[in-house]
C-alpha positions as CSV (number, residue, x, y, z in Angstrom):
1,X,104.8,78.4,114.1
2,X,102.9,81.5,113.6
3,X,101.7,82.3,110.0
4,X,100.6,85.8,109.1
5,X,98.2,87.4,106.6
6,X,98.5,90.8,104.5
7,X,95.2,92.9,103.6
8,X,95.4,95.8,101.4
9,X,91.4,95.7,99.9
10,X,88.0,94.6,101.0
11,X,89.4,92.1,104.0
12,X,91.2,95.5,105.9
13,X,89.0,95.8,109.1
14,X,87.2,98.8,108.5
15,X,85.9,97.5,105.1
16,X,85.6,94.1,105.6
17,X,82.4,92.3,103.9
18,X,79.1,90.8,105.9
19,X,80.0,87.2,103.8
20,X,83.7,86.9,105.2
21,X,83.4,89.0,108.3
22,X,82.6,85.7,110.3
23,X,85.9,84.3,108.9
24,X,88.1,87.9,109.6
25,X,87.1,87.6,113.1
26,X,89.5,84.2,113.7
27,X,92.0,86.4,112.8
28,X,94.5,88.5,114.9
29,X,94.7,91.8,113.9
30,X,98.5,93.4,114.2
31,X,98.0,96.5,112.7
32,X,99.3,98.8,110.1
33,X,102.0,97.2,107.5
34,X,103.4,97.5,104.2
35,X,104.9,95.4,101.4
36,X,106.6,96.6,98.1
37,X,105.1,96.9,95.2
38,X,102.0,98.8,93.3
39,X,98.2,99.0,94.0
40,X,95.6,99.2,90.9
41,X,92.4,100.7,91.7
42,X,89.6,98.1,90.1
43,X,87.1,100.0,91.4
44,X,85.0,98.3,94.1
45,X,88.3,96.6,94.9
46,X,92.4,97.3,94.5
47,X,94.9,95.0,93.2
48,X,98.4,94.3,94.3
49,X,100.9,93.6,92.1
50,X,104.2,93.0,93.9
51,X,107.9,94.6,92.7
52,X,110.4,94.1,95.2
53,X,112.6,96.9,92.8
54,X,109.9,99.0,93.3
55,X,110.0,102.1,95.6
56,X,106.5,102.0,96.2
57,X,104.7,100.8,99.1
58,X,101.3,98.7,99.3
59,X,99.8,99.4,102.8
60,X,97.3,97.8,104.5
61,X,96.8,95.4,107.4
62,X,98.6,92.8,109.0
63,X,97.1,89.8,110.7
64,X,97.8,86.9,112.4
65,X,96.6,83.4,111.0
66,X,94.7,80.8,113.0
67,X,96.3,77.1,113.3
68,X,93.6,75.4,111.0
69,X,93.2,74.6,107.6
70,X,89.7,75.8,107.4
71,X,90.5,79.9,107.6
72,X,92.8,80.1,104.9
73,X,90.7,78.0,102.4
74,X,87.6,80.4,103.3
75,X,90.1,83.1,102.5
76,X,90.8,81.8,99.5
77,X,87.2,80.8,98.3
78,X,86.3,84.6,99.1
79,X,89.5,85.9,97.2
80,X,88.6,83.6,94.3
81,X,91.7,81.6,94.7
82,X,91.8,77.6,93.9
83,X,95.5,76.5,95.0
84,X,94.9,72.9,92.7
85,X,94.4,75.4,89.6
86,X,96.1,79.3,90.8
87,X,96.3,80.4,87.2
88,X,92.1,80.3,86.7
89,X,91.7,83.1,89.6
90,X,91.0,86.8,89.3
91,X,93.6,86.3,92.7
92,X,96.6,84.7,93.6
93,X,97.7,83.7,96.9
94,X,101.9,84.6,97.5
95,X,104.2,84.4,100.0
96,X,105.8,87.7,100.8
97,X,108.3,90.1,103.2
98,X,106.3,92.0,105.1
99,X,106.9,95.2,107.7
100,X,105.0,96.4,110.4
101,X,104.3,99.6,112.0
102,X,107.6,99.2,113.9
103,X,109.5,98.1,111.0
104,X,110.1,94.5,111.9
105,X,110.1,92.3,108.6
106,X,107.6,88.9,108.7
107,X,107.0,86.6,106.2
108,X,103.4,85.7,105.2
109,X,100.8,86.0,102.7
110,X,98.9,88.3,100.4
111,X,96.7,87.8,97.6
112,X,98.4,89.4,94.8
113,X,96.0,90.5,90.8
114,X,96.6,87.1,88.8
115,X,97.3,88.8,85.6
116,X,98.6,92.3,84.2
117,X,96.4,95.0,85.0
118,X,97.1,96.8,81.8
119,X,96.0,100.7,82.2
120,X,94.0,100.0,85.2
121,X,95.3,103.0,87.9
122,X,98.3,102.9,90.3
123,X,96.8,103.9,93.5
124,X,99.0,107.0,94.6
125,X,100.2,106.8,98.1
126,X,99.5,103.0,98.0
127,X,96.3,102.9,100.1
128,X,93.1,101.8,98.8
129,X,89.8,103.6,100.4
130,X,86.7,101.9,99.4
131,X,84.3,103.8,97.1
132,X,81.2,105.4,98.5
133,X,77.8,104.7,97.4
């Protein structure tokens, strides 16, 4: 069964980081997709916060997962994520309804802010772009 990944932040493929590109490159990519909800700008990265109400869209990348255990817990090391303990992590990992370009709905993951991000901003248009130095 194939298990699929969503990227909105510092995993999309034209900002992916050195220390996980090694880990991105097991990875399938599917191209442009969206999920509903909200995207804070933090900065050097967003965060997602989903709201299936919401008429906003979150855009980003979709993926396709590998069939091994060892991708998705590098994933979630890099994402700060500990499934035994999900409340301690700046991230959470969800499962979530997903579109792609052609508007065909998958189910997979995203890592979602663990938390309320207060007055942090709403990322108009729902597409993060990574600061410049």
């Amino acid at each position: 069964m194939k298990d699929y990944l969503f990227v909105c932040g510092t995993l999309r493929s034209e900002y992916v980081a050195g220390e996980i590109a090694e880990v991105m490159q097991r990875l399938r990519s599917l191209g442009a997709a969206s999920v509903q909800g909200r995207l804070h700008d933090f900065g050097d990265y967003p965060g997602a916060v989903l709201d299936s109400a919401a008429d906003t869209l979150i855009h980003g990348e979709l993926f396709e997962l590998p069939h091994d255990e060892v991708t998705l817990a590098a994933l979630d090391e890099y994402e700060d994520f500990d499934p035994r303990v999900p409340a301690k992590g700046l991230f959470v990992r969800r499962r979530v309804n997903i579109s792609d370009a052609s508007r065909q709905n998958v189910e997979g993951w995203i890592y979602v802010y663990n938390g309320d991000p207060g007055n942090v901003p709403i990322i108009a248009g729902g597409k993060w772009t990574k600061p410049t130095a």
